[in-house]
One Martini backbone bead per residue (centre of mass of N, CA, C, O) as a GRO file, in nm:
protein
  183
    1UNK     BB    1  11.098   7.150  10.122
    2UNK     BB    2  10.992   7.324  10.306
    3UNK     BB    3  11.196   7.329  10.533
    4UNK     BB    4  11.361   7.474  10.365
    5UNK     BB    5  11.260   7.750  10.323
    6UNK     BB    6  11.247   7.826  10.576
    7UNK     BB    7  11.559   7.813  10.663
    8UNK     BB    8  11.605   8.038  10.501
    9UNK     BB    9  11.401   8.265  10.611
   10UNK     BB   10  11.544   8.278  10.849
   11UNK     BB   11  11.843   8.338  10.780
   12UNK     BB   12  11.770   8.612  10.637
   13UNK     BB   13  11.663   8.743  10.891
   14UNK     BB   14  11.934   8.731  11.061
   15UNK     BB   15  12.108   8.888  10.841
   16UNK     BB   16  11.930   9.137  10.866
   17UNK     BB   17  11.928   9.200  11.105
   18UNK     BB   18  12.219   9.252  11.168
   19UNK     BB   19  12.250   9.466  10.970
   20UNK     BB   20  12.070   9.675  11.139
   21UNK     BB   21  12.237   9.678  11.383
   22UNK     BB   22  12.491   9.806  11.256
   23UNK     BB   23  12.370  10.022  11.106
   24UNK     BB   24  12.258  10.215  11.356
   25UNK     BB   25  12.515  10.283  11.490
   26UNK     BB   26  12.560  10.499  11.196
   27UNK     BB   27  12.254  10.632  11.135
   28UNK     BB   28  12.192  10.422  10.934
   29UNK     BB   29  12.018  10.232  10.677
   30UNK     BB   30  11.947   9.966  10.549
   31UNK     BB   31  11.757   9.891  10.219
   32UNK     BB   32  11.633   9.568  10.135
   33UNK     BB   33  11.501   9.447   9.835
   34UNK     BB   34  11.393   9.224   9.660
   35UNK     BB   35  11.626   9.237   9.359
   36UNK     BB   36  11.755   9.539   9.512
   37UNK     BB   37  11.918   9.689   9.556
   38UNK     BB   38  12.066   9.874   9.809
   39UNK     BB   39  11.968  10.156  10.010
   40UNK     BB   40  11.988  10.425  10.178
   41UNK     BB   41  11.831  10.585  10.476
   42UNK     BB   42  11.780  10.871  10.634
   43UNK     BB   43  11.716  10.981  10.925
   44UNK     BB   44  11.514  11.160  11.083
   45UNK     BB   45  11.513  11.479  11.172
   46UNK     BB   46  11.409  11.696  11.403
   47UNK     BB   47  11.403  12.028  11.234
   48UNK     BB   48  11.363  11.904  10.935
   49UNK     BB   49  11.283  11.863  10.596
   50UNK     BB   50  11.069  11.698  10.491
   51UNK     BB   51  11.042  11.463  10.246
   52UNK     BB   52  10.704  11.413  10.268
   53UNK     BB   53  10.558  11.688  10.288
   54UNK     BB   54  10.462  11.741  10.002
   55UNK     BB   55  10.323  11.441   9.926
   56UNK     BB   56  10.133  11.489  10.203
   57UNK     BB   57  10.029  11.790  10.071
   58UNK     BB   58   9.862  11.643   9.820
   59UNK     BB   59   9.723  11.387   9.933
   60UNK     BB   60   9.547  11.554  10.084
   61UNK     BB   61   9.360  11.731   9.890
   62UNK     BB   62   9.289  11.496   9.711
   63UNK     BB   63   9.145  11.389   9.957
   64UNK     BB   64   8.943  11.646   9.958
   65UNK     BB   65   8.881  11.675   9.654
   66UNK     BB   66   8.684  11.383   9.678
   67UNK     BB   67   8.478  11.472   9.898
   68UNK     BB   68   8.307  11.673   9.700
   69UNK     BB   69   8.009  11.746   9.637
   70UNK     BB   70   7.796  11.767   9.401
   71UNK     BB   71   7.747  12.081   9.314
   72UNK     BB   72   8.012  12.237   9.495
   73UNK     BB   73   7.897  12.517   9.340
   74UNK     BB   74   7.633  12.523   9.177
   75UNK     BB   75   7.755  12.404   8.865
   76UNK     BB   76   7.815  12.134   8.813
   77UNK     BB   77   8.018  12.037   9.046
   78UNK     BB   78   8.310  11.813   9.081
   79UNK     BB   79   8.507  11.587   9.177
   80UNK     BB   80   8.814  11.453   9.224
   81UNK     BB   81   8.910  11.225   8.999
   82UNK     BB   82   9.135  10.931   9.036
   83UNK     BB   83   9.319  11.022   8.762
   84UNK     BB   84   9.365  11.317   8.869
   85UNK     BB   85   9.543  11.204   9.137
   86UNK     BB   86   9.756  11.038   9.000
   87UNK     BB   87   9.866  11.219   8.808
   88UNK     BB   88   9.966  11.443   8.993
   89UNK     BB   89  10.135  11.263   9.188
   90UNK     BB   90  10.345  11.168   8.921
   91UNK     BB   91  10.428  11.484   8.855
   92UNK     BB   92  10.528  11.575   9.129
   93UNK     BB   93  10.748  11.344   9.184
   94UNK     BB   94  10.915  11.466   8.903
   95UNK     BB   95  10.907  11.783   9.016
   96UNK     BB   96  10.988  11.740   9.299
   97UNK     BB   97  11.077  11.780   9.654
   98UNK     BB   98  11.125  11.944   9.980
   99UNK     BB   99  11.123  12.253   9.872
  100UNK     BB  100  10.906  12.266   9.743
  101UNK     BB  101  10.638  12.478   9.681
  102UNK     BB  102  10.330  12.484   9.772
  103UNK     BB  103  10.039  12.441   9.642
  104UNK     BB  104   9.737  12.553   9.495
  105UNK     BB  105   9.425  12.330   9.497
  106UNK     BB  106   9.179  12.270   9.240
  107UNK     BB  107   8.914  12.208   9.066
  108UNK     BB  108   8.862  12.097   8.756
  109UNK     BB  109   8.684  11.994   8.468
  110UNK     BB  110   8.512  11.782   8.587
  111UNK     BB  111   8.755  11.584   8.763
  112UNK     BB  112   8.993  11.777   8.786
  113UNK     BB  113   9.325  11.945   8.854
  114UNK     BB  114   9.473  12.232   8.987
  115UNK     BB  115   9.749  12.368   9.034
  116UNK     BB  116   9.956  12.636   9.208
  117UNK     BB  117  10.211  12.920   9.148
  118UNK     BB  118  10.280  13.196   9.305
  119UNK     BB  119  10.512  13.513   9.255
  120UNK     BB  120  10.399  13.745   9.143
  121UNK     BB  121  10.389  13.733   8.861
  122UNK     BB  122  10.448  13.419   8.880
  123UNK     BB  123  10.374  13.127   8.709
  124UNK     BB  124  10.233  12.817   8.770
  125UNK     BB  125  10.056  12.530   8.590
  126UNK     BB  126   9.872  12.203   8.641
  127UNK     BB  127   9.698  12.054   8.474
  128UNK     BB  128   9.424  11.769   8.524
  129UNK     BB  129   9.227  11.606   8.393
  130UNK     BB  130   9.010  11.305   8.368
  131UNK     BB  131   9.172  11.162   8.185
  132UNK     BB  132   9.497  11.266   8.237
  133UNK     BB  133   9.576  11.516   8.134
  134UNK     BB  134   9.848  11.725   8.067
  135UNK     BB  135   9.861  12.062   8.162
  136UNK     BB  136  10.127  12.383   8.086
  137UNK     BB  137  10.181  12.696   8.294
  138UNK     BB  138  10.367  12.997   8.203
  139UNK     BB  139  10.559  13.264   8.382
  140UNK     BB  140  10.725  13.529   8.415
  141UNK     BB  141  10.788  13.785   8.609
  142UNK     BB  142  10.657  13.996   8.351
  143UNK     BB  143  10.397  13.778   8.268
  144UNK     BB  144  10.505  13.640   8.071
  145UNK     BB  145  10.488  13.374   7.850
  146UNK     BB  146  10.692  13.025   7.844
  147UNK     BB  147  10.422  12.789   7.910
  148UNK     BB  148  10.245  12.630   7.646
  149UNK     BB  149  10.152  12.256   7.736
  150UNK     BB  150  10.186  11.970   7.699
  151UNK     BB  151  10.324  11.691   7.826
  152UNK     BB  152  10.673  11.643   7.812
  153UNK     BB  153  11.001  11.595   7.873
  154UNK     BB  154  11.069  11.893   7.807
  155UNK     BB  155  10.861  11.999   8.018
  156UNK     BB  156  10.934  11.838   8.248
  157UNK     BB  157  11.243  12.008   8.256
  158UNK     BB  158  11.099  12.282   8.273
  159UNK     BB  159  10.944  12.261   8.519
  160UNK     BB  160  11.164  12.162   8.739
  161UNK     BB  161  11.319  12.465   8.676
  162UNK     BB  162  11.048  12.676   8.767
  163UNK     BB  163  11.007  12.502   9.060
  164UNK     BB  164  11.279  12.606   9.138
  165UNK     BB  165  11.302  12.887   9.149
  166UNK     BB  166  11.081  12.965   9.272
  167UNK     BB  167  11.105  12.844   9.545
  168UNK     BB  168  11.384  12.988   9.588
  169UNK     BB  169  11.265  13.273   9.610
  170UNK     BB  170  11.032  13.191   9.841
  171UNK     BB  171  11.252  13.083  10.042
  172UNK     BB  172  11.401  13.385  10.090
  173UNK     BB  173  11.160  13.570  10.100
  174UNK     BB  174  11.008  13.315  10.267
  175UNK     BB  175  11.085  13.106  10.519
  176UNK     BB  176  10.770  13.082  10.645
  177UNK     BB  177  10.571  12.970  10.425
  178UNK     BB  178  10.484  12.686  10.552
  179UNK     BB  179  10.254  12.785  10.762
  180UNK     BB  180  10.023  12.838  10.588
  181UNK     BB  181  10.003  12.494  10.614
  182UNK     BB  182   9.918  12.450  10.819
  183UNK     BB  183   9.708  12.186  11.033
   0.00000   0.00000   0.00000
């Protein structure tokens, strides 16, 4: 029965090397993991922008105010508690690209985290409390109110759409904006 295991895990190896060695030399990669259909995956060139920089400095900040000492403010401020590190990870996943601009990040009511977004007038807020409870906030240009809930399907793509078009006009406006962020 053993033996039987082995060989087909052998197997497995030879055909998926095989498929690697063939797609390699078309510039593609083919990432199979079972029971998972297989997926294509585009081979990053460099002088382009990272799919994974937005995540990277995400997770780079979260992981900068988690490590605040507590009264890191003087008034018996705490650090961003991991609940509140997770729900921001996982709504930046949803609505948020390669293009999108990097947030400016701060802790927020004793162990959460607020995200923000400025471009002239416009704001975007996405607070995530120590509980996890996400609360969005948005102005449009001339600074009036256009989103202000709690998150549900609605919120998170109307959320999607003012974070793609912010993106594009500060992309437009200053295309040298990652710069900001480098370190």
């Amino acid at each position: 029965m053993m033996s039987a295991v082995i060989a087909q895990k052998a197997d497995f190896r030879r055909e998926h090397h095989r498929g690697l060695q063939e797609n390699r030399s078309k510039g593609t990669w083919i990432v199979r993991s079972n029971p998972a259909p297989a997926r294509v995956v585009q081979p990053f060139v460099p002088g382009t922008i990272s799919p994974f920089g937005f995540s990277h400095y995400i997770r780079s900040k979260l992981h900068q105010l988690s490590r605040l000492p507590r009264d890191w403010d003087g008034n018996g401020g705490v650090p961003v508690n991991s609940v509140a590190s997770f729900g921001l990870v996982g709504i930046m996943g949803r609505v948020s690209d390669r293009r999108t601009v990097y947030p400016f990040l701060s802790p927020f009511d004793k162990g959460g985290v607020l995200a923000e977004w400025h471009a002239g007038q416009q704001k975007i807020e996405v607070e995530v409390d120590r509980v996890g409870d996400i609360y969005v906030f948005a102005t449009d240009e001339r600074g009036r109110a256009i989103l202000d809930a709690e998150l549900d399907e609605s919120v998170e793509r109307k959320l999607r759409q003012l974070l793609n078009l912010l993106s594009q006009k500060v992309n437009k406006e200053n295309p040298t904006w990652r710069r900001l962020f480098d370190r």
